[in-house]
C-alpha positions as CSV (number, residue, x, y, z in Angstrom):
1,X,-4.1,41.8,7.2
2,X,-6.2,40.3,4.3
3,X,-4.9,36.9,5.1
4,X,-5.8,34.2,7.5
5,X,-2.9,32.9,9.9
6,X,-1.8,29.6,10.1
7,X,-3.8,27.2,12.3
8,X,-2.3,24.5,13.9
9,X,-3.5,20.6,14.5
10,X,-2.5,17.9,16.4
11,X,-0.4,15.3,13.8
12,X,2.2,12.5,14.4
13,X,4.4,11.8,11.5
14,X,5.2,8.3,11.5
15,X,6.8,5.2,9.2
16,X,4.8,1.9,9.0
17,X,7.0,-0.4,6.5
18,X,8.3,1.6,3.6
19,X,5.8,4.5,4.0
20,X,5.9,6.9,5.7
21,X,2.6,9.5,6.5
22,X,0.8,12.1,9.0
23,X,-1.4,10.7,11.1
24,X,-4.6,11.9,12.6
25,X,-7.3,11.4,15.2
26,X,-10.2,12.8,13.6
27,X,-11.7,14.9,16.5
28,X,-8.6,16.6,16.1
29,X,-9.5,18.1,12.4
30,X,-11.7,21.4,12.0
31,X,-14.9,20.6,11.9
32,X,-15.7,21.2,8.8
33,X,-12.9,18.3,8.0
34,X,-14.7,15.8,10.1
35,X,-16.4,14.8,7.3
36,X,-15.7,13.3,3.7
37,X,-15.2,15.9,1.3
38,X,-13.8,19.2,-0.5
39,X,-12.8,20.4,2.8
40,X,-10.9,17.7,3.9
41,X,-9.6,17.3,0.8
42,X,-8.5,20.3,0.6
43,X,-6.8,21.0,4.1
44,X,-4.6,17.1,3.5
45,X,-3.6,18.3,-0.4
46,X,-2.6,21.6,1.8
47,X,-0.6,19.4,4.7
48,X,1.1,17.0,2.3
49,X,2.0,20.0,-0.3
50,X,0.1,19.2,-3.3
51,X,-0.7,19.9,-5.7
52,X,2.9,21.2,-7.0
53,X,3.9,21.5,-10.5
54,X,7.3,21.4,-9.2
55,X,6.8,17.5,-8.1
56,X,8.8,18.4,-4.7
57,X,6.3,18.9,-2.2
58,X,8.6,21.4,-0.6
59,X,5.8,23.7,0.8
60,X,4.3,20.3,2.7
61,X,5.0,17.3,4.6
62,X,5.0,15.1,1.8
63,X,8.4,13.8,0.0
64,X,7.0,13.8,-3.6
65,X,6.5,10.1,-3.8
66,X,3.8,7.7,-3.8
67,X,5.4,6.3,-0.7
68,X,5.7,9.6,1.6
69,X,2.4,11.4,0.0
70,X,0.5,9.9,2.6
71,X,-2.1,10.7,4.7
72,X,-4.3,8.7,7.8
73,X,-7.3,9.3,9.8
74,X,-7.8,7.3,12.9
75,X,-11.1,7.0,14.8
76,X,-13.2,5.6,17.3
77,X,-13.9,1.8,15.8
78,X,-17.6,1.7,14.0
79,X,-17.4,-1.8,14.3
80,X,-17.9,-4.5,17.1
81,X,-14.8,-6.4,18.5
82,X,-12.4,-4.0,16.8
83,X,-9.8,-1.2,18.3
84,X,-10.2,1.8,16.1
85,X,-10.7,2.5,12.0
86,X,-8.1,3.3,10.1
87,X,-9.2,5.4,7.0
88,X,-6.1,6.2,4.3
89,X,-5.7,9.1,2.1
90,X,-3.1,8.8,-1.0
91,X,-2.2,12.1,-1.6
92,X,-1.6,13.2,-5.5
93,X,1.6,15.2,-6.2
94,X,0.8,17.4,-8.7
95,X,-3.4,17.1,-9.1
96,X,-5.6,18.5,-6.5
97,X,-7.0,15.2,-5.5
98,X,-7.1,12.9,-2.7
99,X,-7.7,8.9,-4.0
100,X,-9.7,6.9,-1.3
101,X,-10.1,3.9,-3.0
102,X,-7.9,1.6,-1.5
103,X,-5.6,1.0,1.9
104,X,-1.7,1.4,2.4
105,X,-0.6,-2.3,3.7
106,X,2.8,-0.4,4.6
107,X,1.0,2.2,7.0
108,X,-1.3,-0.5,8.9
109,X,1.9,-1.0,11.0
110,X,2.1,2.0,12.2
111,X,-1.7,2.3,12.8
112,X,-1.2,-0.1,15.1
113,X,1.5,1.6,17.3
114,X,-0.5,4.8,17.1
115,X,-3.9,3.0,18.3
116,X,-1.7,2.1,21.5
117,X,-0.4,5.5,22.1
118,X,-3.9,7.3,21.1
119,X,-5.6,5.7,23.8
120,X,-7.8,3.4,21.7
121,X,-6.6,0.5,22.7
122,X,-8.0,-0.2,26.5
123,X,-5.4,-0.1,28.7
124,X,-6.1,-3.7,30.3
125,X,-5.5,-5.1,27.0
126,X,-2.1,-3.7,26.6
127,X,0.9,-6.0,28.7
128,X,3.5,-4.9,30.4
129,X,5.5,-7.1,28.4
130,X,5.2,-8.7,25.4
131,X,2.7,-8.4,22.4
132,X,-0.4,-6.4,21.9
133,X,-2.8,-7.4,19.3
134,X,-4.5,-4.3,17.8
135,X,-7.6,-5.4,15.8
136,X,-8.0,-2.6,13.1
137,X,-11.2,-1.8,10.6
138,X,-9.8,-0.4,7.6
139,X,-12.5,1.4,6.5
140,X,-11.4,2.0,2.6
141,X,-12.1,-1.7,2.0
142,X,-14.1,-2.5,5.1
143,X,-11.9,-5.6,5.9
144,X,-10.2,-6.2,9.4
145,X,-6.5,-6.2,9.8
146,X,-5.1,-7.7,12.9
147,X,-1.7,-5.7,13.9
148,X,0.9,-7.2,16.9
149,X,2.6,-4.6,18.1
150,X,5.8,-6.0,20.9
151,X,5.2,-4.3,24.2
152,X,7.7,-3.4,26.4
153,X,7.3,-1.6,29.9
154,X,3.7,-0.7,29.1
155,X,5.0,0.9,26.0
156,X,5.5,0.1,22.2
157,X,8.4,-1.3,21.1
158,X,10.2,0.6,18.3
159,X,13.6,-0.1,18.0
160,X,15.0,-3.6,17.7
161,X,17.1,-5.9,15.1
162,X,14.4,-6.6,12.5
163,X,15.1,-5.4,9.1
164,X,13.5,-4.6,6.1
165,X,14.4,-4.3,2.9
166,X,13.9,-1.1,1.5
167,X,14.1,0.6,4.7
168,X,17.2,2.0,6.2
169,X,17.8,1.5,9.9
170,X,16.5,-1.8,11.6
171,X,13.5,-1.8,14.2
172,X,11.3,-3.8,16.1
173,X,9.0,-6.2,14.3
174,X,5.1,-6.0,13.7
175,X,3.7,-8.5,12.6
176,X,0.3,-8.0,10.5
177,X,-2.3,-9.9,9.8
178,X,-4.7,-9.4,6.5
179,X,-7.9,-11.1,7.3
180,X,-10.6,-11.8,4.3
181,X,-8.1,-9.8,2.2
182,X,-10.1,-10.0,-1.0
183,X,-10.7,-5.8,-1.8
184,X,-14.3,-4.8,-2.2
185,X,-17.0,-6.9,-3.5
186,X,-17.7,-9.6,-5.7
187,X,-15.0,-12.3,-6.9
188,X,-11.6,-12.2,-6.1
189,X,-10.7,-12.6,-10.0
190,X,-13.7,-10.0,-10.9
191,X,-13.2,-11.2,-14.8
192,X,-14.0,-15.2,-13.6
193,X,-10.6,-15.9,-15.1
194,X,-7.1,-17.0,-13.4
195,X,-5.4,-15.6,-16.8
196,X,-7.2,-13.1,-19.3
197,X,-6.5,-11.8,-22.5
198,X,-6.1,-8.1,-21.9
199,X,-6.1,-5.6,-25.3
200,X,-4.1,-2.7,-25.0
201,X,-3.6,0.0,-27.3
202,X,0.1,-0.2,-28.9
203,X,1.2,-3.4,-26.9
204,X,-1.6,-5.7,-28.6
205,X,-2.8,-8.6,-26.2
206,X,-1.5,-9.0,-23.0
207,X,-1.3,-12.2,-20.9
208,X,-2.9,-10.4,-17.5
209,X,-4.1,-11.9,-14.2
210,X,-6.4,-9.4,-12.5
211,X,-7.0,-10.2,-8.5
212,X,-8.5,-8.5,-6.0
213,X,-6.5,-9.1,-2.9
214,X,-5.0,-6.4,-0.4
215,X,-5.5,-4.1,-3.4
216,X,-7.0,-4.5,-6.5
217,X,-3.8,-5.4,-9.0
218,X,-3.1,-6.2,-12.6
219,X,0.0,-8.6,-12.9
220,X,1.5,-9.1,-16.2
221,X,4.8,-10.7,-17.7
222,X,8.0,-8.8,-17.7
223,X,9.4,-10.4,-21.0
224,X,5.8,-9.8,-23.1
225,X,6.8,-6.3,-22.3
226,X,10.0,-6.4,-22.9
227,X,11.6,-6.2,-19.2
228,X,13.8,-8.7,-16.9
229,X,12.1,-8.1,-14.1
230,X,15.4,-7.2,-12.4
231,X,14.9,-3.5,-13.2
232,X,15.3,-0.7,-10.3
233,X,14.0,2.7,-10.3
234,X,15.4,4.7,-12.6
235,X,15.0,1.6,-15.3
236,X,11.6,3.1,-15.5
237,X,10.9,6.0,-14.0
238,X,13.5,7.9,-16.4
239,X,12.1,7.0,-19.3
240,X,8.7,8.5,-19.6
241,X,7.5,6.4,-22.8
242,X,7.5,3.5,-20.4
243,X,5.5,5.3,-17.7
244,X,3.2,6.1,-20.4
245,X,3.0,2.3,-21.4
246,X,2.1,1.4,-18.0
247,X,-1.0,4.0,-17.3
248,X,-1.9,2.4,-20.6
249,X,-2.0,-0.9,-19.5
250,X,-3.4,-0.3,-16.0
251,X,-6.4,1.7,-17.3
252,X,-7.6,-0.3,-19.5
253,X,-7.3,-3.5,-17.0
254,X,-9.1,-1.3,-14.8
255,X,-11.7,-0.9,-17.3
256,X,-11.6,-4.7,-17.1
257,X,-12.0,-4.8,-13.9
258,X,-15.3,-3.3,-13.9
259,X,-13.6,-0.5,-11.5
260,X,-13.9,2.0,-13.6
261,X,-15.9,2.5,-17.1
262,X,-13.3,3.8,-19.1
263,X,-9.9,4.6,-19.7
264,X,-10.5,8.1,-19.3
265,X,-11.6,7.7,-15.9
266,X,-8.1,6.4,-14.2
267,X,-6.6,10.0,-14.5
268,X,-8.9,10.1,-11.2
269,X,-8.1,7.2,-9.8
270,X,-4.7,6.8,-9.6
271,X,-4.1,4.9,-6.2
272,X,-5.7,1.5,-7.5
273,X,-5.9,-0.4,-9.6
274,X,-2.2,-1.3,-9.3
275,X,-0.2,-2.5,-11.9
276,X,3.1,-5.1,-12.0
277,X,5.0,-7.2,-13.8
278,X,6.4,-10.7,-12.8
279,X,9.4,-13.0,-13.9
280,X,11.4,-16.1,-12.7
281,X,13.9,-15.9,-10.3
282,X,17.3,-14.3,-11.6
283,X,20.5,-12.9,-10.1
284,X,20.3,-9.0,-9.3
285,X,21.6,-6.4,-7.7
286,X,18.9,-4.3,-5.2
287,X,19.4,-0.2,-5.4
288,X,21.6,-0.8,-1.5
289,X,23.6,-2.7,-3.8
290,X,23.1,-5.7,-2.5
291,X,23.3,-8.9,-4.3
292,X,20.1,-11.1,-4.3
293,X,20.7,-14.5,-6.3
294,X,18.6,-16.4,-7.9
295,X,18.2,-19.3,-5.7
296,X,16.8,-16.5,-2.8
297,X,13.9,-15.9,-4.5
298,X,10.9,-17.4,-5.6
299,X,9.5,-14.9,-8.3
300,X,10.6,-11.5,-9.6
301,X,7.9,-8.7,-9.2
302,X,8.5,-5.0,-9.6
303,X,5.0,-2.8,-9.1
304,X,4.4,0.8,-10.1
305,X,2.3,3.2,-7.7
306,X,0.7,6.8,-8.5
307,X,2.4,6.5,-11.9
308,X,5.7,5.2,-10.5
309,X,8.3,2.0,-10.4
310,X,8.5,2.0,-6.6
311,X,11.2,2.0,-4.4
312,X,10.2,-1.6,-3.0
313,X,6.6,-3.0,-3.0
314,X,3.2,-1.4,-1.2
315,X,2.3,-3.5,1.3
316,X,-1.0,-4.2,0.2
317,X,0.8,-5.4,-3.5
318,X,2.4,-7.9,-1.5
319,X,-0.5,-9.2,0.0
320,X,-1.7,-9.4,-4.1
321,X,1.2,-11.0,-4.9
322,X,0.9,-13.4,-2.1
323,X,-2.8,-14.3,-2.7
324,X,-1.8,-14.9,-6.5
325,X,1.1,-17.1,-5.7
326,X,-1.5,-19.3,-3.6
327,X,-3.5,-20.1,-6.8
328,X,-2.0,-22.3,-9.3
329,X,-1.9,-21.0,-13.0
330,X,-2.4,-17.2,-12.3
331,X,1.3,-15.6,-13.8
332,X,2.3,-14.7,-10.4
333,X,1.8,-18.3,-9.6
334,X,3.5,-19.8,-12.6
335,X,6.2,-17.1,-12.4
336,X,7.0,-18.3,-9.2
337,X,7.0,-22.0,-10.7
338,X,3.5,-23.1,-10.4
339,X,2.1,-25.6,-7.7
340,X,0.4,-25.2,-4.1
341,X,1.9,-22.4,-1.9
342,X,1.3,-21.6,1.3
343,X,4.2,-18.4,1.2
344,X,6.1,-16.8,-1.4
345,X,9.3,-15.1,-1.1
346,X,9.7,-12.4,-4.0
347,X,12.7,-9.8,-5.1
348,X,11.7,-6.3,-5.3
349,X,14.3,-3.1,-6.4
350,X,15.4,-2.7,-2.8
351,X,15.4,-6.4,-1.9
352,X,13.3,-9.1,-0.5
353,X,10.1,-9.8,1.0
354,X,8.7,-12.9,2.4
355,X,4.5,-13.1,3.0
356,X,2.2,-16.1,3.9
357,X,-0.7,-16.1,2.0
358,X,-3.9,-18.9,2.0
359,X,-6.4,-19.4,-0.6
360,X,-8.8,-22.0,-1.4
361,X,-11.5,-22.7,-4.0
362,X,-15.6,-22.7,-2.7
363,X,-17.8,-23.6,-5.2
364,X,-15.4,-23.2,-8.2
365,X,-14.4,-19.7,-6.9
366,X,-11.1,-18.8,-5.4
367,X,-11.3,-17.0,-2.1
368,X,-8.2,-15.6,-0.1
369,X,-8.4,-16.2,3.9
370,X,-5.8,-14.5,5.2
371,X,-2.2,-13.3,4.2
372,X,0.4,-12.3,6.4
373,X,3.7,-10.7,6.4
374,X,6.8,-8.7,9.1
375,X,6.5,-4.9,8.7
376,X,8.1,-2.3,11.2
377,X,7.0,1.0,12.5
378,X,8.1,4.0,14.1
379,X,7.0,7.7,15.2
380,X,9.1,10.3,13.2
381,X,7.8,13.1,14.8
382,X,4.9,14.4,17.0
383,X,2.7,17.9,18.0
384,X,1.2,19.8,15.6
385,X,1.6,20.6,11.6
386,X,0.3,23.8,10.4
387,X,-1.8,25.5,7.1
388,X,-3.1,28.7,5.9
389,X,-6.6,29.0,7.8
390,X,-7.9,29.8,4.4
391,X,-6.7,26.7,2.9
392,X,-10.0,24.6,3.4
């Protein structure tokens, strides 16, 4: 046998919001994946399925999109006062790369649930009944994230009435708090500007706000760009001149940005920064076929991940759009019909989403406090997942 068998290590597929991942304690990896680096790299790309020509993922856990290419390390918390640190890998399809640069808003539910059932969580601070608050480092963007997780019996709470929009079957509700959500360091708006004038190759100038909130994110408007903002998936993910327009336009705000350098570095970077495109409220119909009118909505925002129109909005792009909405005369802002805002409510391909967001201005900067919004979580499957031995 010239091969090495399969290994096995302990894994709990879960959903948190409209993601879904495999989850990890990381004294559970190899050794040599305890670590950052190639190895760990390599042994996720080989649990998801990636890299695959094919797109499918079929040799993998992953579902070949940016919402199920997911990956999560939990550990001991590095920090004082906190429960456990939640690291998140986004999982390319078809490169052999892992991004690290940012967090999954959607998947902070379920980090929650899975700090409870992992034992990090001590046991006197868990209630027989009612809510458990499960105070989470998120170690991508070192910011704290404070999940409440409904108790029942001792045990978490998964199934209830609360639903979500771009998820099928209801659950029961986590709520999750964003604290300091600004990503990374420096300003909030790293250009100094609510509204810049953004250059892009082919489209000319764009109208762009450019935040740093939840995840760094590059909102522009849907008729400069010739959209409705009522489009669903297939709008834009079959046609792939428009995918090519957006990668366009979100390297070269990342450039911008001062994330990256150049254009020619985003290839790489593909998790953040993300890009979206906003419009005033307008009748719809969501890809469930329901109708969302005009009058239900405050602003129109659709959001493309890892190359993508997705299916509903990243949690941590709400939390963006949020923080935006909170600052009058960014587009989101305006978009959404200018003013002081405390929430916004805004339609997405599979619906609606609702999320509290506060910002104020110190010393002629904007700064986001918190932002807040209803996710729900739930184990998928638990034990072990298997790989090649040779794989990492």
């Amino acid at each position: 046998m010239t091969h090495k068998p399969q290994i096995k290590i302990p894994a709990t597929y879960m959903r948190g919001g409209t993601s879904k991942g495999v989850f990890f304690r990381l004294k559970d990896l190899p050794d040599a994946c305890q670590s950052p680096g190639e190895a760990r790299d390599k042994l996720l790309l080989r649990v998801i399925g990636s890299p695959d020509p094919y797109q499918k993922q079929v040799d993998g856990m992953g579902g070949a999109t940016s919402s199920t290419s997911k990956t999560v390390i939990l550990a001991e918390p590095t920090q004082p006062d906190h429960d456990v640190d939640y690291l998140f890998g986004q999982v390319s399809i078809d490169k052999p790369f892992v991004d690290w640069s940012g967090n999954c808003g959607n998947l902070t539910a379920a980090v929650g649930a899975f700090a409870i059932n992992g034992g990090f969580v001590a046991k006197d601070r868990i209630p027989e009944n009612g809510t458990c608050t499960v105070r989470i480092w998120q170690a991508n963007i070192k910011k704290t994230i404070v999940a409440h997780v409904p108790i029942t019996n001792g045990e978490v709470q998964e199934t209830g009435d609360f639903e979500l929009d771009g998820v099928t079957f209801p659950a029961a509700e986590v709520q999750v708090e964003f604290m300091d959500p600004a990503d990374g360091e420096g300003s909030m708006f790293p250009t100094g500007n609510l509204v810049d004038d953004l250059e892009v190759p082919g489209e000319g100038t764009l109208k762009a706000t450019m935040i740093n909130a939840g995840i760094p994110t590059i909102f522009v408007n849907a008729e400069d760009i010739g959209y409705k903002g009522t489009e669903l998936q297939d709008d834009i993910n079959s046609d792939p001149k428009a995918l090519a327009r957006f990668e366009t336009i979100r390297a070269h705000g990342a450039v911008k940005m001062g994330l990256i350098q150049n254009i020619e570095e985003a290839a790489n970077r593909q998790h953040t920064p993300k890009v979206a495109f906003v419009a005033k409220p307008s009748d719809y119909v969501s890809s469930s076929g329901k109708n969302i009118r005009a009058g239900d909505v405050d602003v129109l925002v659709r959001a493309l991940s890892m190359g993508k129109l997705h299916h509903a909005m990243m949690g941590t792009a709400a939390v963006a759009i949020a923080t935006a909405s909170a600052v009058p005369g960014t587009l989101v802002n305006l978009a959404a019909g200018g003013g002081d805002r405390t929430h916004v409510t805004f339609g997405h391909p599979s619906g609606t989403l609702r999320v509290g967001a506060e910002a104020k201005a110190v010393d002629g900067q904007w700064t986001a406090t918190k932002a807040i919004m209803s996710r729900s979580a739930r184990v998928l499957m638990e034990g072990w997942v298997r790989v090649p031995g040779d794989s990492f």
